[in-house]
Every structure is written in structure tokens, then in C-alpha cells.
PDB file of N, CA, C, O and CB in Angstrom:
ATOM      1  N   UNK A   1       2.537  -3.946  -9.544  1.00  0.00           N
ATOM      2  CA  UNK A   1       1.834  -5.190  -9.483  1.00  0.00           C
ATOM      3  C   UNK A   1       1.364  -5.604 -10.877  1.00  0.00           C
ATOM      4  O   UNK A   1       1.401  -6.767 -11.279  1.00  0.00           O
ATOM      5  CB  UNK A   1       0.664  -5.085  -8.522  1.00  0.00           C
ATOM      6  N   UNK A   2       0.781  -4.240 -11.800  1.00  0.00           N
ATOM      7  CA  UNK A   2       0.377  -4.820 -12.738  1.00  0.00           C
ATOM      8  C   UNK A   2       1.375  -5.499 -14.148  1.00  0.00           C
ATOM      9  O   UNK A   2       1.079  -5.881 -15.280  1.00  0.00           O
ATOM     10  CB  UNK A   2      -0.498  -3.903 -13.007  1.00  0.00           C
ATOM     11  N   UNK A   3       2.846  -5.383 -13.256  1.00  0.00           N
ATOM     12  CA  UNK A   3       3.712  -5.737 -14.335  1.00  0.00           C
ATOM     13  C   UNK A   3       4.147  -6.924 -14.236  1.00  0.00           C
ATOM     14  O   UNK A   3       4.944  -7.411 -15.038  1.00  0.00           O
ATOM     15  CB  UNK A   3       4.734  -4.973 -14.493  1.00  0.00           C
ATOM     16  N   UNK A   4       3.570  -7.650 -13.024  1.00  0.00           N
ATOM     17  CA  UNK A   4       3.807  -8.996 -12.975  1.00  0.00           C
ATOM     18  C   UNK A   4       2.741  -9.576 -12.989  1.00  0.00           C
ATOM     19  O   UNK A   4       2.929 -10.514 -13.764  1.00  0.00           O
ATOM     20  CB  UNK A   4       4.490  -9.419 -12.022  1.00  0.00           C
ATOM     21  N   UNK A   5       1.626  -9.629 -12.591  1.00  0.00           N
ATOM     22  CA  UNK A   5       0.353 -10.124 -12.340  1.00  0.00           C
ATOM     23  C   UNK A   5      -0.669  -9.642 -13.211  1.00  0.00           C
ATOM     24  O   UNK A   5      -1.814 -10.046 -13.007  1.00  0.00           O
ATOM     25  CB  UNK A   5       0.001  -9.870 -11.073  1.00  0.00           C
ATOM     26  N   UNK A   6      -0.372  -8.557 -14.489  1.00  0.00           N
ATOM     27  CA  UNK A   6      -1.153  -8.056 -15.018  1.00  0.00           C
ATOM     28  C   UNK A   6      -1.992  -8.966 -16.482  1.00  0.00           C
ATOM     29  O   UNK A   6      -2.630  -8.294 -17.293  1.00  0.00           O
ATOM     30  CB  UNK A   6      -0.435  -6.873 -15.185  1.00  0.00           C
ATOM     31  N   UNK A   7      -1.889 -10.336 -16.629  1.00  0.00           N
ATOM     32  CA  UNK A   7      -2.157 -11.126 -16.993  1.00  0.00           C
ATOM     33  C   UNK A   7      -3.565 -12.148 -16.244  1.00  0.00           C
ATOM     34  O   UNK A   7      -3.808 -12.113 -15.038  1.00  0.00           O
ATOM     35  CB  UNK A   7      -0.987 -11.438 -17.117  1.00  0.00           C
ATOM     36  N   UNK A   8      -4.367 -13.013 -17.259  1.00  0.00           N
ATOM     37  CA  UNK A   8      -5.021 -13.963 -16.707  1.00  0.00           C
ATOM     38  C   UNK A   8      -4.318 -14.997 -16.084  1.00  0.00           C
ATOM     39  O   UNK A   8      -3.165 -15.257 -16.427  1.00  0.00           O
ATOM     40  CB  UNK A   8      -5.759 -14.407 -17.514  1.00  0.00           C
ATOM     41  N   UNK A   9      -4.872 -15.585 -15.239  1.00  0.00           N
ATOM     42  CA  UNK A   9      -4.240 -16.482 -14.235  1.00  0.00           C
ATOM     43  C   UNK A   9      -5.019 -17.531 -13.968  1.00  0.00           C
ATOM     44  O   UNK A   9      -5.873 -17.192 -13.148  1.00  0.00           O
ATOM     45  CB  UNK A   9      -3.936 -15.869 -13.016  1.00  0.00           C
ATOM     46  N   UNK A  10      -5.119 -18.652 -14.281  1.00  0.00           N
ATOM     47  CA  UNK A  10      -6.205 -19.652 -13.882  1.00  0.00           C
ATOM     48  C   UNK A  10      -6.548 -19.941 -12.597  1.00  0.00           C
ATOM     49  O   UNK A  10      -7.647 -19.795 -12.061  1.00  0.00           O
ATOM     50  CB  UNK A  10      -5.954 -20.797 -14.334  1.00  0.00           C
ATOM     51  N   UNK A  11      -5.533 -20.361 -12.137  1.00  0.00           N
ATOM     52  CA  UNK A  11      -5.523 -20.834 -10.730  1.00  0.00           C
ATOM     53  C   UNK A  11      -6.567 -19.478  -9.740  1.00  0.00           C
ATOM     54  O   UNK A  11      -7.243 -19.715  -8.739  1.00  0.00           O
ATOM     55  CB  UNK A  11      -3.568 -20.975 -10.186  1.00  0.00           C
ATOM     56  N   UNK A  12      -6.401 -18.189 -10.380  1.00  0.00           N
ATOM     57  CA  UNK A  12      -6.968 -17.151  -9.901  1.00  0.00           C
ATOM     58  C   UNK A  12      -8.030 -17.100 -10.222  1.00  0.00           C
ATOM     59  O   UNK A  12      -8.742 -16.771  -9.274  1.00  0.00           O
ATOM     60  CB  UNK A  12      -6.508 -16.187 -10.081  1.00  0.00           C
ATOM     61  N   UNK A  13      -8.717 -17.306 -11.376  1.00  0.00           N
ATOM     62  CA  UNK A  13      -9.893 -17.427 -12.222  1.00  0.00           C
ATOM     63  C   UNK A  13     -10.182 -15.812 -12.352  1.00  0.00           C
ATOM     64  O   UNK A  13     -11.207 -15.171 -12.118  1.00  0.00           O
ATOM     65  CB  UNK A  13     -11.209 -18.422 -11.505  1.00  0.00           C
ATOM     66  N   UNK A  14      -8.809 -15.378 -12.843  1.00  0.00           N
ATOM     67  CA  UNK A  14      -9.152 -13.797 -13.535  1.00  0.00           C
ATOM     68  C   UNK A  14      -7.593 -13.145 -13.181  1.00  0.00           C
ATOM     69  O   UNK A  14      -6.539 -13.750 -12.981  1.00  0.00           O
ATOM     70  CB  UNK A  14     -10.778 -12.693 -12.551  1.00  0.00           C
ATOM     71  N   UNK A  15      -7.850 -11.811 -13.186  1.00  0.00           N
ATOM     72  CA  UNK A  15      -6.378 -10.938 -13.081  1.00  0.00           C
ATOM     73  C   UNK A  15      -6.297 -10.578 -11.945  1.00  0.00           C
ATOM     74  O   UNK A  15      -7.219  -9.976 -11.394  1.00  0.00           O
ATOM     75  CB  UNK A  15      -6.141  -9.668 -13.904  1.00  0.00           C
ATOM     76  N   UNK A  16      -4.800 -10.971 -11.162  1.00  0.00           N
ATOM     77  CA  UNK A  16      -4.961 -10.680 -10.243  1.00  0.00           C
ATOM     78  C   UNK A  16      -4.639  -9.249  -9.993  1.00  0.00           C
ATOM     79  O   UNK A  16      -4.923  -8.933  -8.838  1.00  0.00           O
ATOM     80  CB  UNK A  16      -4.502 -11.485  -9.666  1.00  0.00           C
ATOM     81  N   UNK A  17      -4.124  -8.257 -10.721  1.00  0.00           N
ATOM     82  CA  UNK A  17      -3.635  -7.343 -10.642  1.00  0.00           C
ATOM     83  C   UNK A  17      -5.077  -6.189 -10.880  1.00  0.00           C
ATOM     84  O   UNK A  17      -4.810  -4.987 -10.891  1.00  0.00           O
ATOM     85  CB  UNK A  17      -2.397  -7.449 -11.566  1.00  0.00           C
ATOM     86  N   UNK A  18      -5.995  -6.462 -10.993  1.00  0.00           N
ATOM     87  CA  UNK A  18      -7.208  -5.880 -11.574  1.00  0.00           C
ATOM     88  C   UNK A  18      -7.753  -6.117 -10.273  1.00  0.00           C
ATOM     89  O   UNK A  18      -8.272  -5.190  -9.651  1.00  0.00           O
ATOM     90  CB  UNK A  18      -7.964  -6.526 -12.961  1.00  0.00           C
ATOM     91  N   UNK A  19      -7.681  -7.278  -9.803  1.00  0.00           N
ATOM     92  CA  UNK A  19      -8.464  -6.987  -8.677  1.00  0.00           C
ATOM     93  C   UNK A  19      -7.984  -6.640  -7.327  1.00  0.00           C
ATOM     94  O   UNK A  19      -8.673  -6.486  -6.318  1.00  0.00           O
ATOM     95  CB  UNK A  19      -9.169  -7.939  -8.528  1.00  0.00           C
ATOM     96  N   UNK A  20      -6.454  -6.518  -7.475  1.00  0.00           N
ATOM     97  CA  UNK A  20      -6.096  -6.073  -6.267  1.00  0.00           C
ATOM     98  C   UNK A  20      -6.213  -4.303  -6.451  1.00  0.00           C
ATOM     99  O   UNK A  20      -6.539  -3.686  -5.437  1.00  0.00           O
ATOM    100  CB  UNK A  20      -4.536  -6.733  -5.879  1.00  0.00           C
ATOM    101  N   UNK A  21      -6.008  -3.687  -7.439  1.00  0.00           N
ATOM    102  CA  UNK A  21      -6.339  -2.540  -8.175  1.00  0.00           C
ATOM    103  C   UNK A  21      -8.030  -1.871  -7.240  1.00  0.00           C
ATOM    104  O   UNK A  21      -8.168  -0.786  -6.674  1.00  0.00           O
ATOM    105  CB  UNK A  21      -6.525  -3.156 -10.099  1.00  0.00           C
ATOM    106  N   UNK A  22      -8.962  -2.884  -7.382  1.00  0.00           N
ATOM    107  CA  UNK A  22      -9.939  -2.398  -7.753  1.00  0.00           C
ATOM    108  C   UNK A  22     -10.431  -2.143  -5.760  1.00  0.00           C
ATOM    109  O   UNK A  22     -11.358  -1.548  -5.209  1.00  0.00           O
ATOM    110  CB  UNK A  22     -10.848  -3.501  -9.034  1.00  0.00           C
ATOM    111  N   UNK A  23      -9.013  -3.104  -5.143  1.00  0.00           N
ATOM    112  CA  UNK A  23      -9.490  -3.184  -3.623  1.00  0.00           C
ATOM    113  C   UNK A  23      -8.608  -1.897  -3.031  1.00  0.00           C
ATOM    114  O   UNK A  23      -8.802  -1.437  -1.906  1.00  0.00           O
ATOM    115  CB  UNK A  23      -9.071  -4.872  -2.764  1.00  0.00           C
ATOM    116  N   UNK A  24      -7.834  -1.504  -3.751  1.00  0.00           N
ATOM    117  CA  UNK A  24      -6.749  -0.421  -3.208  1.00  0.00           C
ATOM    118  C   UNK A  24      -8.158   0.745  -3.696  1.00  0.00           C
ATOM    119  O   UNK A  24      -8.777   1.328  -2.806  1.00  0.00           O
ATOM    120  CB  UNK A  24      -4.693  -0.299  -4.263  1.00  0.00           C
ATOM    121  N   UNK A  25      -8.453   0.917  -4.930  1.00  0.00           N
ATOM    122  CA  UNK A  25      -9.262   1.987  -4.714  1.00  0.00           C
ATOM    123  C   UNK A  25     -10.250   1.996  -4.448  1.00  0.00           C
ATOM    124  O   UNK A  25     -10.708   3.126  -4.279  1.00  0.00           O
ATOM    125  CB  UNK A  25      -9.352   2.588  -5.346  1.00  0.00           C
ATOM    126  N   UNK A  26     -11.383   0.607  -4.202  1.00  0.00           N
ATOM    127  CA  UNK A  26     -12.106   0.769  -2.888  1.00  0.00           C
ATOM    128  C   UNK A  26     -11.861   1.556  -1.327  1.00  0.00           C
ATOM    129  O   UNK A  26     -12.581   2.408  -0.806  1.00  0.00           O
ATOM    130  CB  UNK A  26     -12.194  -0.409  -2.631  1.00  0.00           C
ATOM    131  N   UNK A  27     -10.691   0.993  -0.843  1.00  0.00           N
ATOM    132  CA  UNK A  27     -10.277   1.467   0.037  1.00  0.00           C
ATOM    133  C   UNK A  27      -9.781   2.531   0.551  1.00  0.00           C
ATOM    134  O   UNK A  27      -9.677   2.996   1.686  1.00  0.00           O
ATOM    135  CB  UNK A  27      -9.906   1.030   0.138  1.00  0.00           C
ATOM    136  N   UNK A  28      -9.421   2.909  -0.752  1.00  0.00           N
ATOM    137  CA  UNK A  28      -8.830   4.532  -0.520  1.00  0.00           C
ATOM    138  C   UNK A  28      -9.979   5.727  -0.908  1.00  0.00           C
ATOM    139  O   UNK A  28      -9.681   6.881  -0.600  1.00  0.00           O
ATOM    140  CB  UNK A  28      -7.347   4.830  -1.677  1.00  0.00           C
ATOM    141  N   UNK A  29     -11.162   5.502  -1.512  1.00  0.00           N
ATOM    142  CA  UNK A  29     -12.373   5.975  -1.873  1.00  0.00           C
ATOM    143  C   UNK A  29     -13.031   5.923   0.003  1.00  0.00           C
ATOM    144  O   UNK A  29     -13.444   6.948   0.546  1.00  0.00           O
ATOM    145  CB  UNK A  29     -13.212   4.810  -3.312  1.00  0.00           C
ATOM    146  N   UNK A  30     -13.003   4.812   0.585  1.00  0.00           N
ATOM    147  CA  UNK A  30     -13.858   4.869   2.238  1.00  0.00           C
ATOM    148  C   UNK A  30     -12.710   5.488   2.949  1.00  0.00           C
ATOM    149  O   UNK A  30     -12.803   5.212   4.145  1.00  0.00           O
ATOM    150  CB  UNK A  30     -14.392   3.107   3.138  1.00  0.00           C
ATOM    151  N   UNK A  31     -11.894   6.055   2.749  1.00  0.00           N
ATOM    152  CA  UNK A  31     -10.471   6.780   3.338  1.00  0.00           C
ATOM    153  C   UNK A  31     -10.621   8.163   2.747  1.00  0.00           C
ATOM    154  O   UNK A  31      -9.781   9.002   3.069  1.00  0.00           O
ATOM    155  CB  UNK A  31      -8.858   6.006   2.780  1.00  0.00           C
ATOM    156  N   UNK A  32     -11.352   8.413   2.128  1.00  0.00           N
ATOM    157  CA  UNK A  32     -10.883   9.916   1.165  1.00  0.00           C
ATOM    158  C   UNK A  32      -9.494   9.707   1.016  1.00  0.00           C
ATOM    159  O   UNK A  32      -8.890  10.331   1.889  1.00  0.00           O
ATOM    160  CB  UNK A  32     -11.122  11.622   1.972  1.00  0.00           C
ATOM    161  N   UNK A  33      -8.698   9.040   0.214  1.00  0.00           N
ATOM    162  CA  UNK A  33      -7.469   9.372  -0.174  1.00  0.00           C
ATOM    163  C   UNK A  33      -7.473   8.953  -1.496  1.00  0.00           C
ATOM    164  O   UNK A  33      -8.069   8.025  -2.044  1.00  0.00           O
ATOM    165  CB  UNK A  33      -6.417   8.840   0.620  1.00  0.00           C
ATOM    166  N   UNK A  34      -6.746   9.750  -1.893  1.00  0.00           N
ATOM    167  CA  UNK A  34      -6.661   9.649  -3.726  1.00  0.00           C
ATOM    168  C   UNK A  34      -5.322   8.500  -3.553  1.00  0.00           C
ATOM    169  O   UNK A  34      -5.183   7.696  -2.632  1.00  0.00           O
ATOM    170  CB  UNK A  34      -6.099  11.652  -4.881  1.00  0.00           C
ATOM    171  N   UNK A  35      -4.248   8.743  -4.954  1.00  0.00           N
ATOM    172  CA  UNK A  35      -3.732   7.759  -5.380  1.00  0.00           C
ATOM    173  C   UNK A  35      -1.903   8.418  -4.972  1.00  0.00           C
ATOM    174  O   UNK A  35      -0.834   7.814  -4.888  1.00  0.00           O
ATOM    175  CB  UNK A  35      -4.357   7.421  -7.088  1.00  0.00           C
ATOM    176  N   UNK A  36      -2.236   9.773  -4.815  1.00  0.00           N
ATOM    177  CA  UNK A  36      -1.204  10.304  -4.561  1.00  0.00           C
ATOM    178  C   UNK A  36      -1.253  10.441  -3.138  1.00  0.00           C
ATOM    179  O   UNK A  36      -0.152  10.095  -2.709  1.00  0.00           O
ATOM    180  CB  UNK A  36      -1.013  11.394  -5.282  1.00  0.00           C
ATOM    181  N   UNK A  37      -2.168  10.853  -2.012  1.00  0.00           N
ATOM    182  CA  UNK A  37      -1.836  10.373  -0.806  1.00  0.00           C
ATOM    183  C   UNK A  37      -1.234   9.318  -0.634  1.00  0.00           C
ATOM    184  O   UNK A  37      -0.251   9.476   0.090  1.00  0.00           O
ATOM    185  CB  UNK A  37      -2.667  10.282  -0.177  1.00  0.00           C
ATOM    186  N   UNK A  38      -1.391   8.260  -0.992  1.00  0.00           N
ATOM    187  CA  UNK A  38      -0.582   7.132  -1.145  1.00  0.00           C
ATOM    188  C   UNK A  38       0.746   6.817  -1.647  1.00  0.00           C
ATOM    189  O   UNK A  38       1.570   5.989  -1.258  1.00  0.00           O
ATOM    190  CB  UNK A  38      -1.144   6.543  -1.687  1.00  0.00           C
ATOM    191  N   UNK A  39       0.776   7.757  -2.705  1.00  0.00           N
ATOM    192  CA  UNK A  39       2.315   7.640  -3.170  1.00  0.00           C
ATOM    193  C   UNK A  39       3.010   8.205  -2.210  1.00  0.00           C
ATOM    194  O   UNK A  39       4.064   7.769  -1.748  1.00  0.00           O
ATOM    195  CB  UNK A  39       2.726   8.319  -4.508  1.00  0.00           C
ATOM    196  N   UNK A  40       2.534   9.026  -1.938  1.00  0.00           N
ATOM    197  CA  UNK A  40       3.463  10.481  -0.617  1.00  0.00           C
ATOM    198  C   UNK A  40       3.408   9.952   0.717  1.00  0.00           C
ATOM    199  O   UNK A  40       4.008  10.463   1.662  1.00  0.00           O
ATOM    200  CB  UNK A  40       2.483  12.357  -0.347  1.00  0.00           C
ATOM    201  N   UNK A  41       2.709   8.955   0.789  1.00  0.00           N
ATOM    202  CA  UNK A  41       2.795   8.642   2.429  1.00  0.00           C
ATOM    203  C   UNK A  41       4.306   8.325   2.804  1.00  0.00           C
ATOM    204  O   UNK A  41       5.103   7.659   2.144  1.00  0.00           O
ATOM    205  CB  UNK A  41       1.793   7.212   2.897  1.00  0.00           C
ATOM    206  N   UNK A  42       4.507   8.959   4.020  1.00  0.00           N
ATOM    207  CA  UNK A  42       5.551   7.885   4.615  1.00  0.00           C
ATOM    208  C   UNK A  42       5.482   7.915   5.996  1.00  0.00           C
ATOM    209  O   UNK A  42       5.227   8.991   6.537  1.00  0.00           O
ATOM    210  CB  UNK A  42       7.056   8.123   4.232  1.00  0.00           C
ATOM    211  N   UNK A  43       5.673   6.869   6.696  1.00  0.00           N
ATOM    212  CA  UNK A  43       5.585   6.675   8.122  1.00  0.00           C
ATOM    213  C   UNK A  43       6.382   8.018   8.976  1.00  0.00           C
ATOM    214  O   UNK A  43       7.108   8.852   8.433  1.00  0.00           O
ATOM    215  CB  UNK A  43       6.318   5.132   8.449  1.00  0.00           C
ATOM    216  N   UNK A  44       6.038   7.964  10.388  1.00  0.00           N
ATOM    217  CA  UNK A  44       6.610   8.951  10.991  1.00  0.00           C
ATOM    218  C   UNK A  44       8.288   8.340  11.597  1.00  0.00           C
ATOM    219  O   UNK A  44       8.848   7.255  11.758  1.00  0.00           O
ATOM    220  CB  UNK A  44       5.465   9.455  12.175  1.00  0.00           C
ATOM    221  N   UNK A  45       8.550   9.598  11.755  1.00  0.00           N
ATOM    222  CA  UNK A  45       9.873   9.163  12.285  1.00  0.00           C
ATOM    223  C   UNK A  45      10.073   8.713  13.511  1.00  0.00           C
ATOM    224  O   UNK A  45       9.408   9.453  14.234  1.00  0.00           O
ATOM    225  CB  UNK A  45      10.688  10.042  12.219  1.00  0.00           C
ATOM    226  N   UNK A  46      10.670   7.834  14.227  1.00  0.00           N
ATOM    227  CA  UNK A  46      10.951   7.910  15.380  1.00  0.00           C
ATOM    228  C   UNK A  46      11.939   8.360  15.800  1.00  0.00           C
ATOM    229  O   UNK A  46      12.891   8.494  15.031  1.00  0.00           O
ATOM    230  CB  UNK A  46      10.859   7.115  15.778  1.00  0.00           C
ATOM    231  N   UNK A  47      12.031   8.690  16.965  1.00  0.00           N
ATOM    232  CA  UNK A  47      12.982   9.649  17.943  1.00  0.00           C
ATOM    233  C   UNK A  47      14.096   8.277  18.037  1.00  0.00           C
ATOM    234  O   UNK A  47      13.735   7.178  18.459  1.00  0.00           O
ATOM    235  CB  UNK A  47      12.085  10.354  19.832  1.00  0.00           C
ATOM    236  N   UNK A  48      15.627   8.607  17.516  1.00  0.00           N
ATOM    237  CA  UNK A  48      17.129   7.559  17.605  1.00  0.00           C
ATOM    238  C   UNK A  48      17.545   7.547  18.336  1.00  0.00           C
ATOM    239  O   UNK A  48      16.985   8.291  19.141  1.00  0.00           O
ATOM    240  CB  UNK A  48      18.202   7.588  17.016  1.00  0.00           C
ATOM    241  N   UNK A  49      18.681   6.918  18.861  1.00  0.00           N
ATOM    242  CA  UNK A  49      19.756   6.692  19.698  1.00  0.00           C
ATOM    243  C   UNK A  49      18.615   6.218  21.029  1.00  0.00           C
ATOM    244  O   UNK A  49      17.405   6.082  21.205  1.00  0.00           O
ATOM    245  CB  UNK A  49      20.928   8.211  19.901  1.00  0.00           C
ATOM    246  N   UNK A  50      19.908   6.084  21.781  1.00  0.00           N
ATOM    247  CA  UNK A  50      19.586   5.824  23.169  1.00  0.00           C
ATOM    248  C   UNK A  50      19.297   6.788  23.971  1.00  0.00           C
ATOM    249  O   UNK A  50      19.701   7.933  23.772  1.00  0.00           O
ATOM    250  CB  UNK A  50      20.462   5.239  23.749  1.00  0.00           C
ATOM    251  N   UNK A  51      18.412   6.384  25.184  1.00  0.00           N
ATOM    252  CA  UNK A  51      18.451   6.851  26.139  1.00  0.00           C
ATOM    253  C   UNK A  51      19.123   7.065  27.163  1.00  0.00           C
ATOM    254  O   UNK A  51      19.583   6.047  27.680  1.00  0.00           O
ATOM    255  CB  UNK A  51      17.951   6.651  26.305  1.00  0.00           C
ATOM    256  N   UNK A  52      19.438   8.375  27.833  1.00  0.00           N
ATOM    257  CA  UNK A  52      20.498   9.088  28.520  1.00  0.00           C
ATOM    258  C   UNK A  52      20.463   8.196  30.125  1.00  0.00           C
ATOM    259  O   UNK A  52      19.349   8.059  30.632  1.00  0.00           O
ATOM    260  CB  UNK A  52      20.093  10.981  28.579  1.00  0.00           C
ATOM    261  N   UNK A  53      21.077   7.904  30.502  1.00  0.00           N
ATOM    262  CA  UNK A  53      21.175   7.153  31.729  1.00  0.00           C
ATOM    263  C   UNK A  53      20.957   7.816  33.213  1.00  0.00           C
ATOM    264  O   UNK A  53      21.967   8.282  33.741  1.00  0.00           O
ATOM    265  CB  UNK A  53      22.471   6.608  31.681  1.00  0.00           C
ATOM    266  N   UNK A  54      19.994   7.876  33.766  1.00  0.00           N
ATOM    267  CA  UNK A  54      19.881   8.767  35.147  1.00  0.00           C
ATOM    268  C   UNK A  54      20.932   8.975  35.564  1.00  0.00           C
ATOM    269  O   UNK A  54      21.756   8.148  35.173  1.00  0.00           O
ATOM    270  CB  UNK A  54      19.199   8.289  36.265  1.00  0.00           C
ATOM    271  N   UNK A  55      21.511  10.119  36.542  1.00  0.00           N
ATOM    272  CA  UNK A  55      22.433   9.982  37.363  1.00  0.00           C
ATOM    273  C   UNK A  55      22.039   9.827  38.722  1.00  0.00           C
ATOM    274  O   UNK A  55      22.891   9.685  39.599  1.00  0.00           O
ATOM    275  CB  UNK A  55      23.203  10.906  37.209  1.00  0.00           C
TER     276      UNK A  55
END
């Protein structure tokens, strides 16, 4: 984010990349999760294919 947005922005009236920054680690501070829980997350898997057809 901060490689596109890491600039002042008027229309924003500041950086937006600073403050989306500052809400990810708000949030992850009321989560106990650091910065690497986050990198490492990944969703669970779900169970594939179809279901077997009664007989």
C-alpha cells in the first residue's frame, strides 16, 4: 500500500497509506496478532469435489 499511496494526497487531507497502517495495527494490537500472524494467515481449506450420490 505504501508504494502507491505512500505520498500526501489532498483530496485525503494526509497519507493515506499511514493511516491505513496505523488502523491495521490498531487492530491487530485488540487481536493480539503481530504483523507476521498476518503475513502467515491463510484461510482454511475446504473439503473438494462432489458429493457421492445415495444409492
Amino acid at each position: 500500500m505504501h508504494q502507491w499511496y505512500g505520498e500526501y494526497d489532498e483530496e485525503w487531507d494526509g497519507n493515506p497509506a499511514e493511516e491505513f497502517q496505523a488502523a491495521l495495527d490498531t487492530g491487530g494490537a485488540e487481536r493480539e496478532l503481530s504483523e507476521a500472524d498476518l503475513v502467515n494467515w491463510r484461510p482454511e481449506k475446504k473439503a473438494g469435489g462432489r458429493r457421492k450420490k445415495s444409492e
